[in-house]
N, CA, C and O atoms as a GROMACS GRO file, in nm:
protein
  492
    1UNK      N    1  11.031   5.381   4.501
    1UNK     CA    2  10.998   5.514   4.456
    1UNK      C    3  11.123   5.591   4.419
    1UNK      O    4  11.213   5.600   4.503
    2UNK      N    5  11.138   5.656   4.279
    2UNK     CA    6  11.214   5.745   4.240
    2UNK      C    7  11.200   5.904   4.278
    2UNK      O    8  11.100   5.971   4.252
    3UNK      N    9  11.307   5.948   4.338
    3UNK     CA   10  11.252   6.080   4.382
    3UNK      C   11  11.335   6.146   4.266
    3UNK      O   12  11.436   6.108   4.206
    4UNK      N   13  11.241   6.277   4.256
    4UNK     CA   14  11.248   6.369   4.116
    4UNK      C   15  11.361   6.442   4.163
    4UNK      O   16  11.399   6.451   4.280
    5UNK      N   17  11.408   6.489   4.068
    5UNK     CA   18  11.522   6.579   4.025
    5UNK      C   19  11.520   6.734   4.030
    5UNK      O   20  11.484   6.789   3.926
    6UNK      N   21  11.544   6.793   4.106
    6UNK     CA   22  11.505   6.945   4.080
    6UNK      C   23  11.580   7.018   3.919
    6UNK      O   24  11.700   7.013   3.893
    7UNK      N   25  11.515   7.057   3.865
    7UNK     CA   26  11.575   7.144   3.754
    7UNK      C   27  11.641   7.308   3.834
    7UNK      O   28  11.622   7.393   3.921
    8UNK      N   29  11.714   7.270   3.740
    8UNK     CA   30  11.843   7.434   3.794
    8UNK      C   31  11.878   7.459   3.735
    8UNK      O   32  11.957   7.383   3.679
    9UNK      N   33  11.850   7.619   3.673
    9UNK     CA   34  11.933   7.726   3.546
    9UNK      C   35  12.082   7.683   3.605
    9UNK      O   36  12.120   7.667   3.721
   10UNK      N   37  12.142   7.673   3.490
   10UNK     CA   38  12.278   7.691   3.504
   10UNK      C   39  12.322   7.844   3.479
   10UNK      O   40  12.268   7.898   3.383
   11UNK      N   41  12.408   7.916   3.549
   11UNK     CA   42  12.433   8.028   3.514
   11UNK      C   43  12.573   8.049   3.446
   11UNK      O   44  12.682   7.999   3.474
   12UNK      N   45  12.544   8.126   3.361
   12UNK     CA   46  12.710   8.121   3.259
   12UNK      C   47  12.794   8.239   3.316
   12UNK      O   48  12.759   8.355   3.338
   13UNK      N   49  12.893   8.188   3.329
   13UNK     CA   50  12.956   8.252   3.420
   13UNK      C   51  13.094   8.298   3.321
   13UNK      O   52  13.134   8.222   3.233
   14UNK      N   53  13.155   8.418   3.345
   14UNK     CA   54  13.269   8.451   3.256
   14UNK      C   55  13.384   8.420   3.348
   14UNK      O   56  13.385   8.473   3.459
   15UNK      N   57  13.508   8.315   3.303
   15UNK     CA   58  13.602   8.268   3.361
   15UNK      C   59  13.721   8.417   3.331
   15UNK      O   60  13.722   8.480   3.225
   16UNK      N   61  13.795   8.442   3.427
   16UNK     CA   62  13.861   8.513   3.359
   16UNK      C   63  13.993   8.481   3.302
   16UNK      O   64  14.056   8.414   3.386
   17UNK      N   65  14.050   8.497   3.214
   17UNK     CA   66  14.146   8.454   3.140
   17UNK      C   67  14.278   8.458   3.196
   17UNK      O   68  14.324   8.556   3.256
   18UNK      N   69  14.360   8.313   3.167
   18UNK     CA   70  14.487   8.298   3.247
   18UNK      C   71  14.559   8.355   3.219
   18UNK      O   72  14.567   8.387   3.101
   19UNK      N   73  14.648   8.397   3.308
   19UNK     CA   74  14.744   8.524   3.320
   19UNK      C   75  14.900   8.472   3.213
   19UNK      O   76  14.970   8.379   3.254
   20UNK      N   77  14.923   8.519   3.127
   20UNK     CA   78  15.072   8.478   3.055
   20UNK      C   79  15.138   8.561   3.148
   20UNK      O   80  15.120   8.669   3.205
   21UNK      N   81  15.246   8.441   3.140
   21UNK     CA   82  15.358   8.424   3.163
   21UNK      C   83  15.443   8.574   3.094
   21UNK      O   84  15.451   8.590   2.972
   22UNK      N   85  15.498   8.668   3.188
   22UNK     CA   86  15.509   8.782   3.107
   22UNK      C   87  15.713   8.795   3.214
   22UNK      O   88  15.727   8.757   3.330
   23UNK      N   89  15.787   8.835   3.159
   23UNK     CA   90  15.947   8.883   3.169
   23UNK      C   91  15.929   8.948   3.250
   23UNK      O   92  15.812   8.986   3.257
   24UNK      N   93  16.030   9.004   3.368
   24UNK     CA   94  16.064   9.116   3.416
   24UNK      C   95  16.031   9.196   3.381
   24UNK      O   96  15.980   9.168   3.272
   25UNK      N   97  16.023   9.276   3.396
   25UNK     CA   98  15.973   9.468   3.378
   25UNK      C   99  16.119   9.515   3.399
   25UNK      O  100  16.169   9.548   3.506
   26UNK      N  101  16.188   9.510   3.255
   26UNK     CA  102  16.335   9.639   3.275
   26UNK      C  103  16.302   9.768   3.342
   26UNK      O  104  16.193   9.826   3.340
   27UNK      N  105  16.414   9.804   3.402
   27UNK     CA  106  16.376   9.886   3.494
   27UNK      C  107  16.384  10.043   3.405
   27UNK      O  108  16.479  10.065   3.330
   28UNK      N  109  16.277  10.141   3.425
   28UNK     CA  110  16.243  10.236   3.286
   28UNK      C  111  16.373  10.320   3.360
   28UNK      O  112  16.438  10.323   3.465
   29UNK      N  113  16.364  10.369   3.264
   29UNK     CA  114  16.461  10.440   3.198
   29UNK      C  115  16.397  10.616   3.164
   29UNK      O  116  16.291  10.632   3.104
   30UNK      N  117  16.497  10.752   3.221
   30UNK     CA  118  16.389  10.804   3.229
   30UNK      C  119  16.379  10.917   3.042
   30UNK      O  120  16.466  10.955   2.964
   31UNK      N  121  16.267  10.926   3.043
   31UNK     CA  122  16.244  10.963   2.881
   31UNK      C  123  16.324  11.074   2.851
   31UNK      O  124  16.314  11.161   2.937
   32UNK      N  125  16.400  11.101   2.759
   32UNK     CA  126  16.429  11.164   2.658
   32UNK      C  127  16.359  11.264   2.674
   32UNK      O  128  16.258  11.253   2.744
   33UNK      N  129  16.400  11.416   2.602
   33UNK     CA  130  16.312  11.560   2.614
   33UNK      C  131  16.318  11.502   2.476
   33UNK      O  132  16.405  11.434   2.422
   34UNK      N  133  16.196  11.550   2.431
   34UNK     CA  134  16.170  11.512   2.274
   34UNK      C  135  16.210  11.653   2.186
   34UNK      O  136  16.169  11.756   2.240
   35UNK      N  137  16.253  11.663   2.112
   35UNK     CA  138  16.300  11.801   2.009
   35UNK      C  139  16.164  11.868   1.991
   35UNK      O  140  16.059  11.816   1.954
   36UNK      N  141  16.189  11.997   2.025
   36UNK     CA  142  16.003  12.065   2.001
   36UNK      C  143  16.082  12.092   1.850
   36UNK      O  144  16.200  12.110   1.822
   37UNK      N  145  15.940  12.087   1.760
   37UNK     CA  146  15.963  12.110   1.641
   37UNK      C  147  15.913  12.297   1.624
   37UNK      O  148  15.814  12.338   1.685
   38UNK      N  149  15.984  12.377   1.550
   38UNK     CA  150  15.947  12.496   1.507
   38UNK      C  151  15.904  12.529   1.467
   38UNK      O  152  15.907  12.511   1.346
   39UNK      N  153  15.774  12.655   1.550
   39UNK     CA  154  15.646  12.659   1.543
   39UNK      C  155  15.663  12.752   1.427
   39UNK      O  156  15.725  12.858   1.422
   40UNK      N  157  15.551  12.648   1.281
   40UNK     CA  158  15.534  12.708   1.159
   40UNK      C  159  15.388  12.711   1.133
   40UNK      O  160  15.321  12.609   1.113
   41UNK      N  161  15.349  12.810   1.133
   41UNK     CA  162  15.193  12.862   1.049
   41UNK      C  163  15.128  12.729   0.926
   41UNK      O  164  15.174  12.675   0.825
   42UNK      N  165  15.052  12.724   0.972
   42UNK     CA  166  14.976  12.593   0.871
   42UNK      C  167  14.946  12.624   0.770
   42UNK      O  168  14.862  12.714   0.776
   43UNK      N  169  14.980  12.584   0.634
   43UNK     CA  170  14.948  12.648   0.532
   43UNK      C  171  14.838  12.595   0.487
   43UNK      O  172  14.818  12.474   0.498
   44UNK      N  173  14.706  12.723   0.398
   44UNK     CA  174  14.592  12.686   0.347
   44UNK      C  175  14.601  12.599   0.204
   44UNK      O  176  14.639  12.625   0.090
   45UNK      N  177  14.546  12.485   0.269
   45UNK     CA  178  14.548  12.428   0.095
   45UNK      C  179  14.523  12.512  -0.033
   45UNK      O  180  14.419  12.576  -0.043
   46UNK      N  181  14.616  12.514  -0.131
   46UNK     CA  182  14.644  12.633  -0.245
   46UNK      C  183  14.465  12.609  -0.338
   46UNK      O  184  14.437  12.684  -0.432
   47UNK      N  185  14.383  12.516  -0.298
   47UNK     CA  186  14.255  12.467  -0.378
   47UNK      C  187  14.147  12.582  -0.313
   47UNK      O  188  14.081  12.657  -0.384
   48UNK      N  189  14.143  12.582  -0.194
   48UNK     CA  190  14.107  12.655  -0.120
   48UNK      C  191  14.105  12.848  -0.134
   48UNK      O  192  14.016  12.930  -0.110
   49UNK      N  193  14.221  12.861  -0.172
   49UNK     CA  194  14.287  13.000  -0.206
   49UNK      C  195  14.280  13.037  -0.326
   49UNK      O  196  14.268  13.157  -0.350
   50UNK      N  197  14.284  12.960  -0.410
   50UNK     CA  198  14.207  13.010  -0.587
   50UNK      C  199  14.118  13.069  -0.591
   50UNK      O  200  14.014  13.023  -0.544
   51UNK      N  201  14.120  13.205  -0.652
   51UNK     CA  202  14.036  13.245  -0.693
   51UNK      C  203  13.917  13.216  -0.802
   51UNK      O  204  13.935  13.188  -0.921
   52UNK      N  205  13.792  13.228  -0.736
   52UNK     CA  206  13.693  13.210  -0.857
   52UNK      C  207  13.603  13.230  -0.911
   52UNK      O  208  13.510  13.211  -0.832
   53UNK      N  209  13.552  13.272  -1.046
   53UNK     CA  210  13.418  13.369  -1.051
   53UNK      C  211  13.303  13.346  -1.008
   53UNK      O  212  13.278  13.226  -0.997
   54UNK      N  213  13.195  13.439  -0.971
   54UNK     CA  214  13.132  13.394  -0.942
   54UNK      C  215  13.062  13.434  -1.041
   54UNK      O  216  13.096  13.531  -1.110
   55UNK      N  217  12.875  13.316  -1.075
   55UNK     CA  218  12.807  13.369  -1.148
   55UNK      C  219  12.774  13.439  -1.138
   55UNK      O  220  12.811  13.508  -1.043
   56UNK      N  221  12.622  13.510  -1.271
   56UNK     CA  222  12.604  13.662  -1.200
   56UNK      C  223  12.482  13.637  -1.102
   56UNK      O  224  12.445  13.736  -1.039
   57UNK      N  225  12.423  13.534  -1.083
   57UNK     CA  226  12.303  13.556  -0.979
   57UNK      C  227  12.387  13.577  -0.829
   57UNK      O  228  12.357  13.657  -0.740
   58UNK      N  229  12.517  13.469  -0.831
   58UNK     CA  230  12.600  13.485  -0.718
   58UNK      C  231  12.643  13.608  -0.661
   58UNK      O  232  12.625  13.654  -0.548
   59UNK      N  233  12.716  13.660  -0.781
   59UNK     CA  234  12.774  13.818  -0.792
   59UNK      C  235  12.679  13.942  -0.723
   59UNK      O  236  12.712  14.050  -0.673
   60UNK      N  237  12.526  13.866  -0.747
   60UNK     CA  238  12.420  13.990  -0.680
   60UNK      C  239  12.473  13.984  -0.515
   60UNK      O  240  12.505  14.087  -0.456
   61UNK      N  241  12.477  13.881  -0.466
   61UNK     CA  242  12.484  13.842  -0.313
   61UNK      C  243  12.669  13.881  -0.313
   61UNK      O  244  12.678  13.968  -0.226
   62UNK      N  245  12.734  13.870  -0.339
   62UNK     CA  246  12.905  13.814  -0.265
   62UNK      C  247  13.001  13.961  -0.348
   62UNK      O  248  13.089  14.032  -0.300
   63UNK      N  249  12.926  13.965  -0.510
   63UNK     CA  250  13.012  14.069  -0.546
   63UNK      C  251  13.088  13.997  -0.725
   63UNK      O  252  13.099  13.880  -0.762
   64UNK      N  253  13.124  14.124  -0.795
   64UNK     CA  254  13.153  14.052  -0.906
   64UNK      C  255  13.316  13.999  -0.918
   64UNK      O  256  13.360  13.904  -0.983
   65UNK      N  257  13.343  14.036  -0.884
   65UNK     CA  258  13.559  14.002  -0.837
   65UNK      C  259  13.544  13.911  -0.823
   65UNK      O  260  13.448  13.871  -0.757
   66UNK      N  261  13.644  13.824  -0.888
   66UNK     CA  262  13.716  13.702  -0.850
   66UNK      C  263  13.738  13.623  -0.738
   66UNK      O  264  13.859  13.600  -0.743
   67UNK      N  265  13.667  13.535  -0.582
   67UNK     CA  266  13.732  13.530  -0.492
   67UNK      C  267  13.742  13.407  -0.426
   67UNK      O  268  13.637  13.343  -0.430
   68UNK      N  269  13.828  13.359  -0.371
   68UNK     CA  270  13.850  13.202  -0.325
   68UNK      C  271  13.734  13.170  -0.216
   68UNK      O  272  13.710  13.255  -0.129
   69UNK      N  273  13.671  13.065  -0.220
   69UNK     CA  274  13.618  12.990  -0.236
   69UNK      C  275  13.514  13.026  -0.068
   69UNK      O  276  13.393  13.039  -0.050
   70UNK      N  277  13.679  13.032   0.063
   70UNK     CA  278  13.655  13.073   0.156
   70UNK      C  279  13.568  13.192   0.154
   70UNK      O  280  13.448  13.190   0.184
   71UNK      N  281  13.647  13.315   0.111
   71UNK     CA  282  13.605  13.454   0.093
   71UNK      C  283  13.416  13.444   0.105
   71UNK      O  284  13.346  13.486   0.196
   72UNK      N  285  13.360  13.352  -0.061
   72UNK     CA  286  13.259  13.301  -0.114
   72UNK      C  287  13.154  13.305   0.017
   72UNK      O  288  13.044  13.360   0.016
   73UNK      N  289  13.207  13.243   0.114
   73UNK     CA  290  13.118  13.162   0.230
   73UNK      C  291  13.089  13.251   0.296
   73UNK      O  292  12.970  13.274   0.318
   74UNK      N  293  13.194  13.335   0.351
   74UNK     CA  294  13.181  13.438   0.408
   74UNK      C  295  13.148  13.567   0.409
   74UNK      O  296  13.151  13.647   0.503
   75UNK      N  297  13.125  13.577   0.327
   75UNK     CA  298  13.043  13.699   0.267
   75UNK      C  299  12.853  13.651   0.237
   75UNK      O  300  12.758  13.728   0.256
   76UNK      N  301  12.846  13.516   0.191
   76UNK     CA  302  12.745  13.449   0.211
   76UNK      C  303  12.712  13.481   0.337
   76UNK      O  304  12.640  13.578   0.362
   77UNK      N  305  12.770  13.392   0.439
   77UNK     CA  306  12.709  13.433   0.571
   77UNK      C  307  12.653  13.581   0.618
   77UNK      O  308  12.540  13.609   0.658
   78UNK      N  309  12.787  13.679   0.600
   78UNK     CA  310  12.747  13.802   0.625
   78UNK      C  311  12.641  13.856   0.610
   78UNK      O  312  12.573  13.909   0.698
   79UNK      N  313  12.607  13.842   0.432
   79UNK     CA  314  12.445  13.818   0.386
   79UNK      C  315  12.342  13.785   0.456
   79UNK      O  316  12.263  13.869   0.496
   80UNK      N  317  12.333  13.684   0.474
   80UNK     CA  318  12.246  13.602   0.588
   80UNK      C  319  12.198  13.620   0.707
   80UNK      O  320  12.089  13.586   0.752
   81UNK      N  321  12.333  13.706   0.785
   81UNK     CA  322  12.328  13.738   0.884
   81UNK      C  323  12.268  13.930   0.906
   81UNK      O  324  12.190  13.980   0.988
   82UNK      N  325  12.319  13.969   0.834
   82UNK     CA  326  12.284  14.109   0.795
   82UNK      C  327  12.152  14.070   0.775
   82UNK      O  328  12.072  14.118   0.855
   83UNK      N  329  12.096  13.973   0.660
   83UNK     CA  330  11.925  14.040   0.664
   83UNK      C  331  11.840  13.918   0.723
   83UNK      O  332  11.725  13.902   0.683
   84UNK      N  333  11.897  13.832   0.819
   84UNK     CA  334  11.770  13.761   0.891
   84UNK      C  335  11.742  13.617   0.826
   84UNK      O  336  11.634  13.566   0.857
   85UNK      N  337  11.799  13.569   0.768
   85UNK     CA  338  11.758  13.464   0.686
   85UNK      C  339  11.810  13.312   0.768
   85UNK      O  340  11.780  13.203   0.720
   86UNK      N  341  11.877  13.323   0.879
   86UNK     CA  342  11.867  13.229   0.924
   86UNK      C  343  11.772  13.155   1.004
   86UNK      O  344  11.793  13.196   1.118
   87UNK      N  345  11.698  13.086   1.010
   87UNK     CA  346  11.563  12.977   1.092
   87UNK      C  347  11.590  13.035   1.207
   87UNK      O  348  11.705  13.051   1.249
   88UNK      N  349  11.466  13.078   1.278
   88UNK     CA  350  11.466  13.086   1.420
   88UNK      C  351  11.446  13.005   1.496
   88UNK      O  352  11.465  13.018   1.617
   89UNK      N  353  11.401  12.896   1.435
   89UNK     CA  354  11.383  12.763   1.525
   89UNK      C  355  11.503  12.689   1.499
   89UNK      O  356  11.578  12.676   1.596
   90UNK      N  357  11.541  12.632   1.376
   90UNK     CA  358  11.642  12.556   1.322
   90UNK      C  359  11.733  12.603   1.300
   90UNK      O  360  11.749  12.602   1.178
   91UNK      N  361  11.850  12.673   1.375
   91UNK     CA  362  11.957  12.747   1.337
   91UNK      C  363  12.042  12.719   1.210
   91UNK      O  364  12.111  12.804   1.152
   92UNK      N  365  12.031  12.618   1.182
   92UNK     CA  366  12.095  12.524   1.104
   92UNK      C  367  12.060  12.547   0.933
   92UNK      O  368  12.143  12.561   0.844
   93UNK      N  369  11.924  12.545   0.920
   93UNK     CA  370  11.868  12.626   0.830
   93UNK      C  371  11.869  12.755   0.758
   93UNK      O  372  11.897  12.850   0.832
   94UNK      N  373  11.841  12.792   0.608
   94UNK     CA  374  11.895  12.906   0.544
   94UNK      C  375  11.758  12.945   0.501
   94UNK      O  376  11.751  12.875   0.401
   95UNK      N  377  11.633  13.013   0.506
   95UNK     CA  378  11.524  13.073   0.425
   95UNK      C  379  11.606  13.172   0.319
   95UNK      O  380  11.681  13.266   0.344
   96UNK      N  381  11.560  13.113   0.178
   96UNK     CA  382  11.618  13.185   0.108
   96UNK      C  383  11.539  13.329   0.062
   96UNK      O  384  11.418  13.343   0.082
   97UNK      N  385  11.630  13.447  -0.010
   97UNK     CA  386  11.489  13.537   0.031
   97UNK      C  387  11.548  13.562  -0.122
   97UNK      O  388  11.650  13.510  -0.166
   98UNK      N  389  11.444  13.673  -0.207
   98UNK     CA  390  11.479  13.715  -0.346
   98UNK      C  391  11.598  13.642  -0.443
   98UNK      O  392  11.582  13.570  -0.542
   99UNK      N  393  11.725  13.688  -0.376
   99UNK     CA  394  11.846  13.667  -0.408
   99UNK      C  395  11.905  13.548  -0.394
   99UNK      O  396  12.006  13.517  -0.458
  100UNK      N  397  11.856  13.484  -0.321
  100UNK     CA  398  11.951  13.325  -0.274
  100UNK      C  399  11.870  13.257  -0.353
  100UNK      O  400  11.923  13.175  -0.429
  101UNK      N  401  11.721  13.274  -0.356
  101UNK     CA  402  11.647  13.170  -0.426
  101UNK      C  403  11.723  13.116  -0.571
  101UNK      O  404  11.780  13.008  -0.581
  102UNK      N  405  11.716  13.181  -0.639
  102UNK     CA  406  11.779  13.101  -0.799
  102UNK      C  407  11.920  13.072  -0.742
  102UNK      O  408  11.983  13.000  -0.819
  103UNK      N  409  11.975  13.098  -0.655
  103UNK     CA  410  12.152  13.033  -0.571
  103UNK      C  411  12.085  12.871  -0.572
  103UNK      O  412  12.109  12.778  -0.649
  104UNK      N  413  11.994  12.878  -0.457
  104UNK     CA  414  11.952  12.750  -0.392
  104UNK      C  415  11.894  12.666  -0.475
  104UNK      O  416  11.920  12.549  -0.503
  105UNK      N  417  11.822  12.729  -0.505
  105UNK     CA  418  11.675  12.699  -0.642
  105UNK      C  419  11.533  12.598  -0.541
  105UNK      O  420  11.440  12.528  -0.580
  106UNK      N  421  11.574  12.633  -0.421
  106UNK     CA  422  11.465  12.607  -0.321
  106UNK      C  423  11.433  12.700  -0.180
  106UNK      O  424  11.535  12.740  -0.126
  107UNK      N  425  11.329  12.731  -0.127
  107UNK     CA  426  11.333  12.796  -0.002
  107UNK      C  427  11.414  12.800   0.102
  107UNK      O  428  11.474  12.900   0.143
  108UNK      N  429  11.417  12.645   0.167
  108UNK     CA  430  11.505  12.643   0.290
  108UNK      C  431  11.612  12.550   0.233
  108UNK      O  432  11.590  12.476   0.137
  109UNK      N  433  11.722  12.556   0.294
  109UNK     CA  434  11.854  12.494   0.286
  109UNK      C  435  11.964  12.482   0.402
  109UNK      O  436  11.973  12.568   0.489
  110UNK      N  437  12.014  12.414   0.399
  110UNK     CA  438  12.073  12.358   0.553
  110UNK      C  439  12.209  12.412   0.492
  110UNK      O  440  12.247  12.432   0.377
  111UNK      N  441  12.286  12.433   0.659
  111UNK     CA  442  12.440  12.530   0.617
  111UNK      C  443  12.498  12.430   0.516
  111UNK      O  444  12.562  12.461   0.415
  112UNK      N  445  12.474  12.328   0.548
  112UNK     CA  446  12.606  12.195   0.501
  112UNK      C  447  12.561  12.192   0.337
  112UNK      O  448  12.643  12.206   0.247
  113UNK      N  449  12.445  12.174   0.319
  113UNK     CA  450  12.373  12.210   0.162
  113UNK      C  451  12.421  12.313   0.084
  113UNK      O  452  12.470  12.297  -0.027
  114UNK      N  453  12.406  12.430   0.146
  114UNK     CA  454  12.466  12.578   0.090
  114UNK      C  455  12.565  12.561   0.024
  114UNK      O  456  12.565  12.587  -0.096
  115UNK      N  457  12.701  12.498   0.106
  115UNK     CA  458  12.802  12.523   0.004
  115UNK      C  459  12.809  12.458  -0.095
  115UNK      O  460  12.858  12.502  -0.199
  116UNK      N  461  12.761  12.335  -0.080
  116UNK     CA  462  12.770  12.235  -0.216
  116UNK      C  463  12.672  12.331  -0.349
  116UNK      O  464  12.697  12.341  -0.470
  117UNK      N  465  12.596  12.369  -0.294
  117UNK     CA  466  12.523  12.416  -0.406
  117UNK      C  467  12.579  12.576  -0.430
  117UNK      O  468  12.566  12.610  -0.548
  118UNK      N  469  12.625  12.660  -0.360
  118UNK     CA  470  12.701  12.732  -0.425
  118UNK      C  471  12.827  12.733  -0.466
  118UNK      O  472  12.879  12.841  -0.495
  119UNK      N  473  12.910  12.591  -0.477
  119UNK     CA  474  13.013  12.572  -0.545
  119UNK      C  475  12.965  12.552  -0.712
  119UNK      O  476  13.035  12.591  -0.806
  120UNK      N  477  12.866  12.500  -0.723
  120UNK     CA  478  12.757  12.513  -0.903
  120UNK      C  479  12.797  12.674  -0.947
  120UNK      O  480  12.831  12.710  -1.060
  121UNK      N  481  12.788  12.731  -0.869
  121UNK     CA  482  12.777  12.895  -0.910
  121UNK      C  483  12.954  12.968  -0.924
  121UNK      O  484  12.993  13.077  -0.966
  122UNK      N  485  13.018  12.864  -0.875
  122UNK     CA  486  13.131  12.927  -0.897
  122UNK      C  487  13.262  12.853  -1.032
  122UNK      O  488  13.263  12.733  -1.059
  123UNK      N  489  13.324  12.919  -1.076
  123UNK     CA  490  13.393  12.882  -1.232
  123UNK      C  491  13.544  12.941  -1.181
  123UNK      O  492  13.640  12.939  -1.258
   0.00000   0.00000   0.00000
């Protein structure tokens, strides 16, 4: 009589990897004071700071003057914020009201949307 064989998972096991062969450790040395560099104001990219017209549906909302790009946004917001047009659920969201509509050329619009589509409006 042949007696049976039990079957047994082998389990895979992670070997851990042999240690190289590594030099002395020179003995440190203690660091250097590093030169502080002199604290200079970051300048705004000059693309940024151009002035630029806005159309006239724009001009109803921001104003007719010339103004960089930043200015643009922010006065947008102000807008926005002054009359309520941001989602009360979705903060994130813009309900456009009279004035933004032909901006947007749709109802709702997300912050990140806004500017791309009011960079169309600006020359």
């Amino acid at each position: 009589m042949a007696k049976a064989k039990k079957a047994t998972k082998k389990v895979a096991t992670k070997k851990a990897a042999p240690k190289k062969a590594t030099k002395k450790a020179a003995p440190k040395k203690a660091a250097a004071p590093k030169a502080k560099k002199a604290a200079t104001k970051r300048k705004p990219n000059p693309a940024f700071m151009k002035p630029l017209t806005p159309s006239t549906t724009l001009a109803a909302v921001v104003g007719a003057t010339p103004l960089p790009r930043t200015e643009v946004v922010k006065k947008l917001w102000a807008y926005i914020k002054k009359n309520g047009l941001q989602d009360s659920k979705n903060r994130r969201n813009i309900n456009a009201d009279d004035k933004l509509k032909p901006i947007f050329g749709k109802n709702t619009v997300s912050m990140f949307e806004m500017t791309k589509l009011v960079s169309k409006h600006l020359k």
